[in-house]
Residue, then its C-alpha position, 0 to 999 in steps of 0.5 A: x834292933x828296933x822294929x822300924x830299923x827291921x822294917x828299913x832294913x826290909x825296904x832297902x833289901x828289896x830295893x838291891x834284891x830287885x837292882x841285882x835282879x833286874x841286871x842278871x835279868x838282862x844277861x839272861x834274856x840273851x840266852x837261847x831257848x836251849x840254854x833257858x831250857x838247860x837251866x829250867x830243868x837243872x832247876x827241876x831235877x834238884x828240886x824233885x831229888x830235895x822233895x822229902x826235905x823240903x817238905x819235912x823243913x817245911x812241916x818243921x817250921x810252920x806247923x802247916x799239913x803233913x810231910x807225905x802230901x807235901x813231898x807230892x806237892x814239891x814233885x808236881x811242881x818240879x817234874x809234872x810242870x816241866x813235863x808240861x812246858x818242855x816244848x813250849x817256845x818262850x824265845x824268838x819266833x813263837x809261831x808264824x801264820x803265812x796266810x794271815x801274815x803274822x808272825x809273833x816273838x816273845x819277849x820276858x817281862x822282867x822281873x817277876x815279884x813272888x809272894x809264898x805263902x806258908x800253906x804251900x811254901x816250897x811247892x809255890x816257890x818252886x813253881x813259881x820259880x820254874x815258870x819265871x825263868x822258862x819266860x827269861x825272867x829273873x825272880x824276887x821271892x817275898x817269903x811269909x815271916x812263918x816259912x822263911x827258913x824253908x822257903x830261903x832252903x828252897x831258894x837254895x837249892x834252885x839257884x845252886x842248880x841254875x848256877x851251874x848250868x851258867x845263869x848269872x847271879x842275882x837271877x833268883x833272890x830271896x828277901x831274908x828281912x820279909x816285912x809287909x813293908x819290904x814286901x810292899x817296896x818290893x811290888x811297888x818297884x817300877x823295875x818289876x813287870x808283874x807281881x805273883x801274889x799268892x796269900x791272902x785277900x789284903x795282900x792281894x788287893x795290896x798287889x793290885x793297888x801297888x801300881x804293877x800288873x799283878x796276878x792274884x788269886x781269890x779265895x775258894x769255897x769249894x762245893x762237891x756235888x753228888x749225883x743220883x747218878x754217881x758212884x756213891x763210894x767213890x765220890x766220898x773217897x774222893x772227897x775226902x782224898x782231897x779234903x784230907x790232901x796236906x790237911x786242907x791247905x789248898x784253896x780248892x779243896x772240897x769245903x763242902x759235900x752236896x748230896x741229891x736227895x736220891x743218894x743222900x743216906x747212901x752218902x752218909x753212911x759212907x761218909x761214916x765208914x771212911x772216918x767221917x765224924x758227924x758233930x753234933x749241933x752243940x760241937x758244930x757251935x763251939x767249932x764255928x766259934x773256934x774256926x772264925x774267931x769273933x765272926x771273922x770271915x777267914x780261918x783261925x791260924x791255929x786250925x789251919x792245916x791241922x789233923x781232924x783229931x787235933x782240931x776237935x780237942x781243940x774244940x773240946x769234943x772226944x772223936x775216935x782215933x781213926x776220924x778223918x774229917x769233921x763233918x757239920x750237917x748245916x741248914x744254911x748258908x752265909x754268916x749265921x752258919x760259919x762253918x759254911x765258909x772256907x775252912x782250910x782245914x779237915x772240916x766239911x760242911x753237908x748239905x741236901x737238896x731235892x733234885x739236881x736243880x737245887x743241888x746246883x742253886x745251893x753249889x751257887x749260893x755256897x761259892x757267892x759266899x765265898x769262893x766266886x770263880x774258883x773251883x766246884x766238883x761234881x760226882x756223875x755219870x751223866x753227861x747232861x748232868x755234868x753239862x748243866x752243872x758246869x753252865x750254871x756254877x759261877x767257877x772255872x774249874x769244874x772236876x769230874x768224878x775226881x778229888x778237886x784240890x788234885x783235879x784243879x791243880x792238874x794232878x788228876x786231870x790234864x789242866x795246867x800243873x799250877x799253884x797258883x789259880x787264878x778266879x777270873x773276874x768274879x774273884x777279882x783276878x785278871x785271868x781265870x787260868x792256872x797260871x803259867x809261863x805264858x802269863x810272864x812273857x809279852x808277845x810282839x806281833x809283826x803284821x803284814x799289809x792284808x789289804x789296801x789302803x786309800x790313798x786321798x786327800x781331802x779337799x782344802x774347803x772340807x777340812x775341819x768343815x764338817x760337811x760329808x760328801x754323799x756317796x754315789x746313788x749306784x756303787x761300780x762294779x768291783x773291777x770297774x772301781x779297781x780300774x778307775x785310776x787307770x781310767x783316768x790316767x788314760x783319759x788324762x793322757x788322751x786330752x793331752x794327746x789330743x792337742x797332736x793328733x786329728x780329731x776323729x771322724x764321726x765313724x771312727x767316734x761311733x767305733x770308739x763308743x761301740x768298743x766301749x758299750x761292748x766291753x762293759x755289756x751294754x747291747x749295741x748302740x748304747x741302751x738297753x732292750x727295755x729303753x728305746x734310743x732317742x737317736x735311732x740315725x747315730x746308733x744305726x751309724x755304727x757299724x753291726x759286724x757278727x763277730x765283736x771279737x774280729x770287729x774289735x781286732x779290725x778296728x783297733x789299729x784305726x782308734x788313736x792309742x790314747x782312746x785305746x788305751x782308755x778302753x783298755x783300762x775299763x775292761x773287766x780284769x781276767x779271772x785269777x784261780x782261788x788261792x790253794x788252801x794252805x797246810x793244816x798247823x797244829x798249835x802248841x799252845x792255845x790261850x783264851x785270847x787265842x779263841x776268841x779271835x778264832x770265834x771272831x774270824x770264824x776260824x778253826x783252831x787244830x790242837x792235838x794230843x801236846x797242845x797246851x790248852x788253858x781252862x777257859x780256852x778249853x771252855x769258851x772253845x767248846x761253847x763255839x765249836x773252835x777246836x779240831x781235834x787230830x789223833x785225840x781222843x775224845x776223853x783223855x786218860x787222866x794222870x796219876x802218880x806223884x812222878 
């Protein structure tokens, strides 16, 4: 078989894997939400109890970090992500908002495209399989050439668990011919409604360029600074926890340690005692040739995902057997220091500045190089610290004294359990969120009438003449505008009425008149205190009874109904108690738009201990105080574990 004939037979499969998708698709949107939740779960509990031969199929085939951390990776993308979308509503009535009168309904997409990488072959595919039928999406799984044995396995083992709990056929597909021109075909199809485009840069932006609504992600050279306030020991650990974690092949694992001045012979003797390995300038050379072969800006294959021992044979230096991580002390940052850059692999980069404030201009300068939006870390036990880090760094997910690969990924903090981490707009993603079922699902809103619409027609000689009509030199009163159409329907009324009834006398007039001025709060005979009549004789006509409540009892059976009706329509409306203030909702779920139309409002947002919150939700809420806690602590414990 030629290669062109692959490449044919490639298209043409993702054209019938997309066609059988799109129908099974259409079946499985009529599910209910206990049916999708059924199937989800189904899906889950075979992946977890295929962990360890997922990961060891995995490590098999592409040679790609260690079978341990791999079975952890497979578990937090099938019991830890469903843990955190059991409850989330994808069908029907997602929330409704009486007082606003709004109500919203969810609706899938489609058709999800998955591009795997092989980093993280099955736990992506798991991941990104569970979130797509949570939102009543079918999904077509592009696997990279290098993983597609364990990728197909894994795609296995989930469509045999959906299968048996009713899902129709054809709901999740796997290509078996991956070609970067099937892969292409397939997220150029205009039966997909969004692409999920894990790998690297040029896949991405081919994503983005293939004219379907893409989620992609960026590249993450990931700083960790240490503190003068840290807990020296344990920011190393964790350093290298996440930094040795599937040996480096997640984004946002540490690629470079940040030491304040204060604490830095304290870093690196610890660096020393947990299995750091310091090189020397001559190994940092030979390495950096190695890792970025001829000045490219991404890692060499061969490196990735490979133990520190194995690394540093390949660059011709003797380590002891016990090296954990390969550590450079470097000057600088960009291309003249490439070891500066993403490594995805068991090799750090060190550095030290003098305060906290260099320490956060390098952090800034090492993600421009090359991990803009992505992830940063920093180990302190000052608040303020913290505060003034996480403002400044260009990256949105900022972890607290913990491991940044198991931080960013929701392990070790309470971020949405994701694989695929989106940058935001300096990484050139479309959201800064770990992604999530809420990204695969549209929402319908339906909206009622909140306030009243003008009904006017233009006049004939002002339509498409330009000529504006300047408003009154004085606005009415609220309820005098609110009544003016009854005002001149009355008054209407009144001068056809006129032609049957006898005109009134002239007290009767003046009675009218007298009625009228009272009811707007115009002092008798029509003017004011501060402005004389010009016509003392009529004012005085008029009569001047105590009481304008008896008078006006009195006098209303002898004014016609047509003026009565007049006056009537002028009189201020009586007052209405304010609304009761309605129940306090707590949401499940809050997206970044969701704040920013409560900032908008001035509204609150009330979120509780199971309210799903995205990361850039949670940050633009704190910098506008929108949340409000009920039964939450003001920290919460962070999960441990690999259950």
């Amino acid at each position: 078989m030629s290669l062109r004939d692959r490449d044919l037979i490639s298209i043409q499969e993702a054209r019938q894997a997309v066609e059988r998708a799109s129908e099974a698709q259409k079946k499985f949107a009529a599910f209910s939400q206990e049916q999708i939740d059924a199937v989800v779960q189904a899906c889950a509990d075979a992946a977890s109890s295929a962990a360890e031969q997922l990961a060891r199929v995995a490590v098999e085939e592409t040679g790609y970090g260690n079978v341990p951390d791999k079975i952890i990776k497979n578990r937090l993308a099938s019991v830890d992500l469903t843990r955190a979308i059991r409850g989330l509503k994808t069908v029907g009535v997602l929330s409704e908002d009486r007082e606003k009168g709004i109500l919203e309904i969810g609706e899938p997409v489609g058709v999800v495209a998955a591009v795997i990488p092989s980093t993280n072959p099955t736990s992506t595919t798991i991941y990104k399989t569970l979130i797509s039928l949570k939102a009543r999406n079918a999904v077509v799984l592009s696997p990279h050439p290098t993983a597609m044995r364990c990728i197909c396995e894994t795609v296995a083992v989930l469509t045999r668990a959906a299968l048996k709990m009713g899902a129709p056929e054809g709901l999740i597909e796997c290509l078996h011919n991956p070609t970067m021109e099937g892969t292409q075909e397939l997220m150029r199809s205009r039966s997909v409604g969004v692409i999920l485009a894990t790998g690297g840069t040029g896949l991405v932006r081919a994503a983005y360029s293939s004219g379907r609504p893409a989620y992609g992600v960026g590249p993450g050279n990931v700083p960790s600074l240490i503190e003068r306030t840290a807990n020296v020991k344990k920011a190393v650990a964790d350093i290298f926890a996440g930094k040795t974690f599937d040996y480096g092949t997640i984004c946002s694992s540490e690629q470079s340690i940040v030491a304040e001045e204060a604490v830095r012979e304290q870093a690196l003797e610890e660096c020393r005692q947990q299995g750091g390995y310091f090189l020397s300038a001559e190994e940092i050379r030979r390495l950096g040739e190695i890792v970025f072969r001829g000045g490219a800006r991404t890692p060499n294959p061969q490196i990735v995902g490979r133990p520190a021992t194995m690394i540093a044979e390949m660059a011709g230096s003797k380590v002891p057997a016990s090296t954990r991580v390969l550590i450079a002390k470097l000057d600088g940052v960009g291309r003249e220091f490439p070891l500066s850059g993403e490594k995805l692999s068991t090799i750090l980069s060190f550095y030290s500045a003098e305060n906290l404030a260099a320490c956060i201009e390098l952090c800034v300068r090492l993600l421009q190089y090359g991990g803009l939006g992505h992830t940063a870390s920093i180990h302190s036990q000052n608040e303020a610290a913290v505060r003034q880090f996480g403002l400044a760094v260009p990256a949105f997910r900022i972890v607290v004294n913990s491991s940044a690969v198991h931080g960013s990924i929701g392990y070790s903090t309470n971020l949405f359990p994701a694989m695929t981490l989106g940058c935001g707009s300096p990484g050139g993603n479309i959201t800064s969120d770990n992604i999530g079922p809420h990204h695969l699902m549209n929402v319908k809103r339906i909206a009622w009438e909140s306030r009243a619409v003008e009904h006017r027609t233009i006049p004939a000689d002002q339509r498409m003449s330009g000529v504006s009509v300047a408003p009154p030199a004085e606005p009415p009163k609220a309820w005098a505008a609110a009544a003016a159409p009854a005002v001149v329907a009355a008054v209407t009324a009144a001068d056809a009425g006129l032609r049957s009834v006898v005109v009134p006398d002239r007290e009767t007039i003046a009675r009218i008149v007298e009625q009228v001025f009272l009811a707007r709060g115009i002092p008798r005979g029509g003017v004011s205190k501060s402005e004389p009549s010009t016509r003392p004789s009529e004012a005085s006509a008029a009569p001047s009874p105590a009481k304008p409540e008896s008078w006006s009892a009195s006098t209303s059976r002898q004014i016609p109904a047509v003026f009565a009706d007049a006056a009537k329509a002028i009189s201020p409306p009586p007052q209405v108690a304010p609304p009761t203030t309605p129940p306090i909702a707590v949401v499940d779920f809050v997206s970044e738009q969701d704040v920013r139309v409560a900032v908008e409002r001035r509204d609150k947002i009330f979120v509780g201990p199971k309210t799903i919150i995205t990361p850039s939700a949670r940050d633009l809420a704190d910098s506008h105080d929108v949340f409000v806690h009920t039964e939450l602590p003001r920290f919460a414990k962070p999960r441990g574990g690999s259950e």
